[in-house]
Backbone bond lengths (Angstrom), bond angles and torsions (degrees), N, CA, C in turn:
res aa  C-N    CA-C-N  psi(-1)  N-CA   C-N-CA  omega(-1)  CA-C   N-CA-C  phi
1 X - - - 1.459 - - 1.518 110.44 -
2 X 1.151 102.94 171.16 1.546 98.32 -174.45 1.259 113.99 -119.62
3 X 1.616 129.91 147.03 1.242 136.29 -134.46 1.871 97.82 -133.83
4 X 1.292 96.76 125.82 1.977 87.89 170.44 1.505 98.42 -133.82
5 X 1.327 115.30 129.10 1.580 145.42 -164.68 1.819 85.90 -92.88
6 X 0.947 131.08 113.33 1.287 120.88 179.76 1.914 88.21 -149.44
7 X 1.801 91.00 170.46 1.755 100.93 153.16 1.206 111.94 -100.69
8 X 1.467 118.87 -164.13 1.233 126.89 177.73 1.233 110.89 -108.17
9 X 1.554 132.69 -41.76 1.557 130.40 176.36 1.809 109.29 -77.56
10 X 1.210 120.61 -12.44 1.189 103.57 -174.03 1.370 107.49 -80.45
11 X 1.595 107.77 165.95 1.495 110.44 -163.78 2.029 98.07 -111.24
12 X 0.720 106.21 -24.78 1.507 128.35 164.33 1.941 92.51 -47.88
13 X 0.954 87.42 -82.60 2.119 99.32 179.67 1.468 108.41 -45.78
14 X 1.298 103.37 -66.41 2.012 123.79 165.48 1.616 92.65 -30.22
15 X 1.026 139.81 -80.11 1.523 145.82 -150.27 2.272 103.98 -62.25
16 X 1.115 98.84 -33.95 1.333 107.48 178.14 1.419 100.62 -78.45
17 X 1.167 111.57 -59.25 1.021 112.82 177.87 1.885 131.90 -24.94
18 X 1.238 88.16 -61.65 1.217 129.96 170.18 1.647 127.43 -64.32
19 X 1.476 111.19 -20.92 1.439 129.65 170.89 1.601 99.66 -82.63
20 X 1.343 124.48 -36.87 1.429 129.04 -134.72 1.213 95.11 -100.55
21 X 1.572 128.36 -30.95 1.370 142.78 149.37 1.228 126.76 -42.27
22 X 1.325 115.68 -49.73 1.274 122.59 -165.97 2.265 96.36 -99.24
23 X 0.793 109.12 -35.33 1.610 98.32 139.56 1.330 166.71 -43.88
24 X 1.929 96.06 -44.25 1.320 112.30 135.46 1.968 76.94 94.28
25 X 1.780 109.30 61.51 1.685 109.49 -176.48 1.257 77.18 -124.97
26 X 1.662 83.42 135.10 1.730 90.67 157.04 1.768 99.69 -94.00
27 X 1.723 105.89 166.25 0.873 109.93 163.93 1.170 105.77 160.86
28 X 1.815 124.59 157.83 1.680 127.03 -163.02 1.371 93.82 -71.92
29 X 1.326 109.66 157.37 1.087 122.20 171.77 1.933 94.95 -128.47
30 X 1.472 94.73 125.40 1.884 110.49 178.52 1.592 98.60 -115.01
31 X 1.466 109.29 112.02 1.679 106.53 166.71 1.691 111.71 -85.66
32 X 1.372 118.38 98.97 0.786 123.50 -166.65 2.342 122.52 -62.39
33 X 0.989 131.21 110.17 1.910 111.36 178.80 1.021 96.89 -45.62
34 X 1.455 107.64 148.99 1.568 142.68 -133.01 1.632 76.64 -114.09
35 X 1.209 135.62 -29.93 1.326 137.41 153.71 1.292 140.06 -82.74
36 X 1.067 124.38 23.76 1.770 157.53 -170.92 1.657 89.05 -90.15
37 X 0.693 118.38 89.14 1.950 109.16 144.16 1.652 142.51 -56.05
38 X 1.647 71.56 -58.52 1.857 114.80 -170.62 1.379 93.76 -42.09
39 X 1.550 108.59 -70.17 1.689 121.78 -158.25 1.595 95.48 -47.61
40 X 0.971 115.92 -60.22 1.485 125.76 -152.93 1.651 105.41 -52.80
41 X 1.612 88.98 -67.07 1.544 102.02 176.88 1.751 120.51 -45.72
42 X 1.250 118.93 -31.35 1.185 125.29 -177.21 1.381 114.02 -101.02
43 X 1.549 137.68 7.88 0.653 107.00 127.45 2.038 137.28 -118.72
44 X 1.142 100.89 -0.35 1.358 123.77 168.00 1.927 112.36 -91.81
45 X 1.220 114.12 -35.25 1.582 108.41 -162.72 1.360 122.05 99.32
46 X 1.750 120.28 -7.93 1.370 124.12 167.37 1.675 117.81 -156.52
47 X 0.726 73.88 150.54 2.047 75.76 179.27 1.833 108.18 -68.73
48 X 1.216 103.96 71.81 1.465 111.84 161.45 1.803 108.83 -150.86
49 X 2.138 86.66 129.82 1.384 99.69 171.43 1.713 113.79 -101.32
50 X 1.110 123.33 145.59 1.922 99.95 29.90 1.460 94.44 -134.55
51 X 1.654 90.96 157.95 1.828 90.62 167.45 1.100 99.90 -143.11
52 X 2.024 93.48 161.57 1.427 111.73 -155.03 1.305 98.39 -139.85
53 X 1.507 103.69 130.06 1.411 124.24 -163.56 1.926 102.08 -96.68
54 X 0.984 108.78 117.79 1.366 123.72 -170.59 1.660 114.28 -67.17
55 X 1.121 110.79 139.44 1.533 106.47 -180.00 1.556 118.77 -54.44
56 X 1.459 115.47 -27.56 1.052 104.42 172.24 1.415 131.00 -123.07
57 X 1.675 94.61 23.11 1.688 101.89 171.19 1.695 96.80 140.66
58 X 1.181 117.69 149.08 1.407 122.30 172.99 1.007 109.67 105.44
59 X 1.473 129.33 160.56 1.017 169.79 -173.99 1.702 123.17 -119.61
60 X 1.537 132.23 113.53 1.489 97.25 162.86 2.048 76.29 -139.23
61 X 1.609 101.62 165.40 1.351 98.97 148.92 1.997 119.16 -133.58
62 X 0.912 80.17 28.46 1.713 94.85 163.73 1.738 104.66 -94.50
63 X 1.660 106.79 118.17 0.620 132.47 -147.48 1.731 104.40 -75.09
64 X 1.221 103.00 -59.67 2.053 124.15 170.28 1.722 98.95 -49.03
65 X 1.460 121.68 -36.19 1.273 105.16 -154.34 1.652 95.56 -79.33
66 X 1.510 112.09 -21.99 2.029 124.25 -162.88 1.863 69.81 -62.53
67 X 1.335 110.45 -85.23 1.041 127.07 -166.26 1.795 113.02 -12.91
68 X 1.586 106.88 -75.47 1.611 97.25 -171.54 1.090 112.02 -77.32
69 X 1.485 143.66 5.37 1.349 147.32 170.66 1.415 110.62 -67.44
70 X 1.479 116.92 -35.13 1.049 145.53 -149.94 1.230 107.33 -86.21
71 X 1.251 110.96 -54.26 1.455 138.66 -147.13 2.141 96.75 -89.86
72 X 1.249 110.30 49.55 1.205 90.62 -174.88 1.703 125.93 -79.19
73 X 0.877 103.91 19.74 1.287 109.77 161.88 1.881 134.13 -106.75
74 X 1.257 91.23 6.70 1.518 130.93 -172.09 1.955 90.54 46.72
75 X 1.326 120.91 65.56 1.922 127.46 -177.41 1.858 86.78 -66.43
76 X 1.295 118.91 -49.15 1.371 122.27 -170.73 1.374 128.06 -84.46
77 X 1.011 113.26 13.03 1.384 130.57 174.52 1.527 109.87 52.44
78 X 1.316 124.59 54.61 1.628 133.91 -177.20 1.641 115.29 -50.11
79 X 1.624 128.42 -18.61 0.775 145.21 -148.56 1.421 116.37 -76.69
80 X 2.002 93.62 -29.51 1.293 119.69 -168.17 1.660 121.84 -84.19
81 X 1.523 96.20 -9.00 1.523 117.97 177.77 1.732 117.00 -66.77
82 X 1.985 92.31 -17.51 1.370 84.84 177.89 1.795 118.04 -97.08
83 X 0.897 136.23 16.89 1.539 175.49 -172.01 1.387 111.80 -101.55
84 X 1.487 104.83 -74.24 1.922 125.99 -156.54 1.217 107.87 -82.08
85 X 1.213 111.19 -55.45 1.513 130.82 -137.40 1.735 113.13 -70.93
86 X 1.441 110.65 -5.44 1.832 109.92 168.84 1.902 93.15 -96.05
87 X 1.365 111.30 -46.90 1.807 101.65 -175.34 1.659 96.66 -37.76
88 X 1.792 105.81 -66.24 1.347 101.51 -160.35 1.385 113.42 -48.54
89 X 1.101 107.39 -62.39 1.380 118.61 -166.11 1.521 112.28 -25.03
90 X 1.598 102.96 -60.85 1.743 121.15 149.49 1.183 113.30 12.11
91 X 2.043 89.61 -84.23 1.108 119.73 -158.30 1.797 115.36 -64.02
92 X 1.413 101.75 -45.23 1.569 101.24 -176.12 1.573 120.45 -94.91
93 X 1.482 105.05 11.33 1.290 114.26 158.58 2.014 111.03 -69.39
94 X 1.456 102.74 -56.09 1.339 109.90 -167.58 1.597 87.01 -65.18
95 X 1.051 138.78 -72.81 1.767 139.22 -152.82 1.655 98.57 -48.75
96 X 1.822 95.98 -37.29 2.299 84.67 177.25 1.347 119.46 -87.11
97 X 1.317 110.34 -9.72 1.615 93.06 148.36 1.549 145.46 -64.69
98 X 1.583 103.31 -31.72 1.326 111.06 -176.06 1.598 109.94 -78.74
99 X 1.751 111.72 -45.66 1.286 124.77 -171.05 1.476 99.60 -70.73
100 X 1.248 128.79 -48.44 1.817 115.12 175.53 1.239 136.74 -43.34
101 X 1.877 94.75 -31.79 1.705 98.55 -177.69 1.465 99.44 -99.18
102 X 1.344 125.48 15.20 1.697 116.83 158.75 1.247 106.13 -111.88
103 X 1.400 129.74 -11.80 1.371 112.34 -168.27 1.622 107.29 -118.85
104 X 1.852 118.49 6.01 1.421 100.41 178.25 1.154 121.47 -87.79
105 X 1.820 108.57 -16.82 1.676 98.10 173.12 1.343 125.62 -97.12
106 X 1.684 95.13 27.45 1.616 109.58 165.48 1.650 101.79 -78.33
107 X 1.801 91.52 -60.66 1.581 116.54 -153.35 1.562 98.57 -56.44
108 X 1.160 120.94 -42.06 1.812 122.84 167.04 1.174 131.84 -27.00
109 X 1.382 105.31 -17.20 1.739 115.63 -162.43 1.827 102.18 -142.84
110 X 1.444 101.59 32.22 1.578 99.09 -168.77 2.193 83.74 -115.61
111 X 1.125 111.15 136.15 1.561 114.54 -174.37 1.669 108.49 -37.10
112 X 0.943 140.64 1.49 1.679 144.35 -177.29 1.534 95.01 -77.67
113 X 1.468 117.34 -25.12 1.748 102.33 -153.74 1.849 74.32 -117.03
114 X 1.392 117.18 138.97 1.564 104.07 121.76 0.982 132.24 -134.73
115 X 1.541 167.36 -123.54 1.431 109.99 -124.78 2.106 104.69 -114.75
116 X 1.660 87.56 -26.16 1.538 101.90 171.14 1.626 103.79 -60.03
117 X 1.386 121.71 -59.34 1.300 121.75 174.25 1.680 128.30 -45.39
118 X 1.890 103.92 -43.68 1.483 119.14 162.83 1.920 108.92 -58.12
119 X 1.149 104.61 -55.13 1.821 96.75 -178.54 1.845 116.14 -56.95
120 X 1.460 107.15 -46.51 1.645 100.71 173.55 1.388 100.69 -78.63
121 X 1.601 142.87 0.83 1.677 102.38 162.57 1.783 112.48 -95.78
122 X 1.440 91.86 -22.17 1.884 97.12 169.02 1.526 110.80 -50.20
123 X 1.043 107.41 -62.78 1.434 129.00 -155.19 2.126 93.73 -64.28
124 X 1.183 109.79 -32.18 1.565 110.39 -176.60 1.440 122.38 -83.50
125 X 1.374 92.23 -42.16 2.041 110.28 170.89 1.225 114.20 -81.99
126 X 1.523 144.00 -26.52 1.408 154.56 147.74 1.482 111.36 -29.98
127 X 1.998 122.95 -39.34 0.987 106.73 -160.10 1.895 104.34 -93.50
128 X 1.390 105.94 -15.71 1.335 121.42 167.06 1.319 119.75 -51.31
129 X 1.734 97.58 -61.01 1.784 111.02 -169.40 1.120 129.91 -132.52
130 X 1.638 111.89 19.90 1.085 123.57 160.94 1.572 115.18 94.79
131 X 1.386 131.78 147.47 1.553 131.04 -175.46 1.184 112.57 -43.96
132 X 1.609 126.72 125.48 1.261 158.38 179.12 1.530 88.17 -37.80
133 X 1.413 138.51 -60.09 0.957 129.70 176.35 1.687 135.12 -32.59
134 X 1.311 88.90 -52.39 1.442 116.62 -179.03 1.839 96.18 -53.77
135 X 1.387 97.43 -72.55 1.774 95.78 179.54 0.723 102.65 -18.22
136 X 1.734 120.59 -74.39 1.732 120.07 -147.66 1.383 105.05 -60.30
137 X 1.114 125.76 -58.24 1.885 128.95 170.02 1.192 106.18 -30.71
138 X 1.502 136.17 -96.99 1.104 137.43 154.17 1.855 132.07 -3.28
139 X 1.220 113.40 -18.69 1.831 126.69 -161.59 1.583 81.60 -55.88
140 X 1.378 134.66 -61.14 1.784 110.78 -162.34 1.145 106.99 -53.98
141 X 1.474 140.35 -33.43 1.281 127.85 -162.80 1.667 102.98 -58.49
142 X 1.382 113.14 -43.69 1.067 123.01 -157.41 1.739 117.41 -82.87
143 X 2.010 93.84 -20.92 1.265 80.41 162.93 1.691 127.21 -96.62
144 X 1.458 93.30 9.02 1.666 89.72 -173.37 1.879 89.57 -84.12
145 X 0.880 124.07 -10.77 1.628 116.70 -158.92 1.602 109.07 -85.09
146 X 2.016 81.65 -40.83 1.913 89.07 171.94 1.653 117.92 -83.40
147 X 1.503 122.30 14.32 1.243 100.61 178.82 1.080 112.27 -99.90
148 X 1.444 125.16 -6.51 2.078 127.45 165.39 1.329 104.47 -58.74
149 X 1.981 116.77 -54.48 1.004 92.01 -179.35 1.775 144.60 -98.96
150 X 1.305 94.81 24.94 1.776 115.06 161.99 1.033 120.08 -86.68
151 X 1.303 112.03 -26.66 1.868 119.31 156.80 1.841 124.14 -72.37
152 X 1.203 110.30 -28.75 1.328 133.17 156.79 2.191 112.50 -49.73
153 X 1.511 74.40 -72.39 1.358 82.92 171.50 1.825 123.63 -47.13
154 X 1.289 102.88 -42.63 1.477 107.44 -165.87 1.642 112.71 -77.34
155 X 1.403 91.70 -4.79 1.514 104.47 169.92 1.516 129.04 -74.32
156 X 1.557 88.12 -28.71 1.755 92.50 -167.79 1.945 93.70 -98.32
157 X 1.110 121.85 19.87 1.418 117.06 -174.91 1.553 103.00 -98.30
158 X 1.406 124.51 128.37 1.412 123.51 -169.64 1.127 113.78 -165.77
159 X 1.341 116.89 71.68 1.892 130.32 -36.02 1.701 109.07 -56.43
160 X 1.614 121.07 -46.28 1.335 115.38 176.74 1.728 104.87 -85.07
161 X 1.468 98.83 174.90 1.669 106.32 -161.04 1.871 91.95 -66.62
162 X 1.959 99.66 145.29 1.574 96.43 176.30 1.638 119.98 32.21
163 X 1.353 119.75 43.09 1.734 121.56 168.70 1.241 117.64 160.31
164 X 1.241 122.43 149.39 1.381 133.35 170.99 2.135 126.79 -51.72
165 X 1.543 103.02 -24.34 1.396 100.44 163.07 1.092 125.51 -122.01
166 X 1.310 128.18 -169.94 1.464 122.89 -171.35 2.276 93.83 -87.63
167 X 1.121 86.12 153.29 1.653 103.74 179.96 1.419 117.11 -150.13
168 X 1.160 125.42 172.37 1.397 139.22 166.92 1.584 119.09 -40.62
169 X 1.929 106.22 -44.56 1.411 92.89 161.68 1.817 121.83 -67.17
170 X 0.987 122.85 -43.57 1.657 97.89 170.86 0.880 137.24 -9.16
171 X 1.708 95.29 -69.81 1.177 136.47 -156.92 1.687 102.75 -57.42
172 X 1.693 98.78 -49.39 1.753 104.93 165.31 1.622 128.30 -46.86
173 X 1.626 100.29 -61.05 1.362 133.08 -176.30 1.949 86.80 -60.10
174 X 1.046 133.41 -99.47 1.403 135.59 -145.82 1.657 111.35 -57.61
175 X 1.107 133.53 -4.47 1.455 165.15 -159.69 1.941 93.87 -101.20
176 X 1.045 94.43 -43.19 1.624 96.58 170.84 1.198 126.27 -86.78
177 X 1.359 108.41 -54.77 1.630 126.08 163.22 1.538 119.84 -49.28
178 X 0.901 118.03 -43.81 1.456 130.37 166.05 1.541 113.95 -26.84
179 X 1.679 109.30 -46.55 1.514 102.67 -157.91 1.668 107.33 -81.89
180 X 1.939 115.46 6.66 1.510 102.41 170.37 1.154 138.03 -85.21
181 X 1.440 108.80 2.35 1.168 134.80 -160.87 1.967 104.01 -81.42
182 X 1.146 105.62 -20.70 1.516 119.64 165.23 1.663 116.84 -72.00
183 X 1.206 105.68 -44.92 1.898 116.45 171.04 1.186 97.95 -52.07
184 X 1.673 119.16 131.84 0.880 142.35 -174.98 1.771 110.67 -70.68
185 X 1.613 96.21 -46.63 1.251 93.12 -153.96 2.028 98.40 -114.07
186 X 1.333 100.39 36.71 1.405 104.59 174.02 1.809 116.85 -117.41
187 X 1.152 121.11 139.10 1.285 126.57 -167.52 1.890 114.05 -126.67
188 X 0.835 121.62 103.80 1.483 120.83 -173.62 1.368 101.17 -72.24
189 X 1.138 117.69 161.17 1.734 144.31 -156.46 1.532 83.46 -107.47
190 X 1.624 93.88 149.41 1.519 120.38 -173.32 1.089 110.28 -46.50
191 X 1.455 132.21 -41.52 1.159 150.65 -174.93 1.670 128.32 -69.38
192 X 1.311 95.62 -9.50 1.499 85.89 -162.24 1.924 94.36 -137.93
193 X 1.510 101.79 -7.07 1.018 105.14 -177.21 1.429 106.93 -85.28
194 X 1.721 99.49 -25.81 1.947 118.72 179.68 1.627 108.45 -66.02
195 X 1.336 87.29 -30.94 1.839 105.73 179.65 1.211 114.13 -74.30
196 X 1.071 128.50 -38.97 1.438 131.36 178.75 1.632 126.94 -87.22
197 X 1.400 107.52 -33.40 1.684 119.60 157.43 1.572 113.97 -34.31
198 X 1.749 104.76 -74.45 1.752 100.23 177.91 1.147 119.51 -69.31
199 X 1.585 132.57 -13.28 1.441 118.53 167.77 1.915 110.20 -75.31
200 X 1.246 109.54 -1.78 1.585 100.73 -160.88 1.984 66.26 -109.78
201 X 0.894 145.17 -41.65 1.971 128.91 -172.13 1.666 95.36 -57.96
202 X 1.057 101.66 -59.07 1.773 102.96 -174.31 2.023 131.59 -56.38
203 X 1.381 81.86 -6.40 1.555 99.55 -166.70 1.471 104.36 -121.76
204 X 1.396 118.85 -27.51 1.569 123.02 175.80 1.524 113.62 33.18
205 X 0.976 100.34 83.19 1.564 124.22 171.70 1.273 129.77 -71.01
206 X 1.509 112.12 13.99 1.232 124.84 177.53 1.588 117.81 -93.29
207 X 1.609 119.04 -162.78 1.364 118.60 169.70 1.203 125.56 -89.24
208 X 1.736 129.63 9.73 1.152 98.37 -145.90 1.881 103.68 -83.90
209 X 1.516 121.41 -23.14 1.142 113.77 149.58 1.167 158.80 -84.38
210 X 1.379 93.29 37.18 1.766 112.91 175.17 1.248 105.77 -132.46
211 X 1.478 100.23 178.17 1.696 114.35 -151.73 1.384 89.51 -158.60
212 X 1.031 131.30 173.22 1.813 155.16 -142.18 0.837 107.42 24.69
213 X 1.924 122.19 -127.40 0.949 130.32 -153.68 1.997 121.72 -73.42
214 X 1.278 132.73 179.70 1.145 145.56 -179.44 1.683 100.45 -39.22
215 X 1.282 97.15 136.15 2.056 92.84 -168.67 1.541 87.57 -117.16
């Protein structure tokens, strides 16, 4: 069977996640400590998730490649990545800046981390964006910055991103969006919250096709 070493807050992992669902793969799911090196490094060569060990051998942790390897029936329309995929990229670069520095000193304290695992991801994202504290003080800045581009966003939805069905960009786009739903004090617009409901039915983000560890 096939095995994906992933976290739980990342949207990178979230997006596989989320392909593998809407595919209909079985396979273990290992939540890897957010302070694990070893694993990573040994079997990829660096501490980046997630990677997914292929049913019949391999390793990758590029996330698009699990995805269209996967996807042999092209269900997600991969095709469109050669078109989309620098706008998006764009696009969900700017939205993970704003949403990371409100939602990691949520995600810190969500059962994925405990406390050895919580000190090496503080201690790593702190030196990027400054004390977890600070975020939380700071959170309006961050939400006035992300609301141009959620209005941006809600533009290109017609109903799914650039097209009438769900595709691979979603799968990108909502993989990001996903992580506000932890902010306490953030509320998505009618629109995007309608948008994000049927991509999360179609993708079933739950356990029922996985097996081992914490999914």
């Amino acid at each position: 069977m096939a095995i994906l070493y992933h976290y739980v807050h990342c949207p990178y992992c979230i997006r596989v996640r989320m392909a593998l669902g809407h595919l209909e793969v079985d396979y273990q799911s290992v939540v890897v400590p957010y302070h694990d090196e070893d694993l990573p490094n040994k079997l990829c060569g660096k501490k980046m998730l997630p990677i997914f060990e292929f049913p019949g051998g391999g390793h990758s942790n590029e996330s698009l490649l699990i995805i269209e390897r996967m996807d042999e029936k092209d269900r997600l329309n991969c095709d469109l990545l050669e078109s989309h995929k620098s706008s998006l990229d764009h696009l969900t670069d700017r939205l993970g800046a704003q949403i990371h520095s409100l939602c990691m000193p949520y995600w810190a304290y969500t059962p994925e981390f405990n406390p050895q695992s919580r000190h090496y991801f503080q201690q790593k994202k702190e030196v990027k964006r400054g004390p977890f504290n600070k975020l939380i003080q700071n959170k309006q800045q961050y939400l006035d910055a992300l609301a141009p581009l959620l209005e941006e966003t809600e533009k290109l939805l017609t109903p799914y991103y650039a097209g009438e069905s769900l595709s691979i960009l979603d799968i990108m786009l909502a993989s990001h969006l996903w992580g506000l739903y932890i902010f306490p004090e953030f509320q998505f617009s009618d629109k995007l919250h309608s948008y994000l409901q049927p991509v999360k039915k179609n993708v079933t983000l739950n356990t029922t096709r996985i097996s081992g560890a914490r999914a």
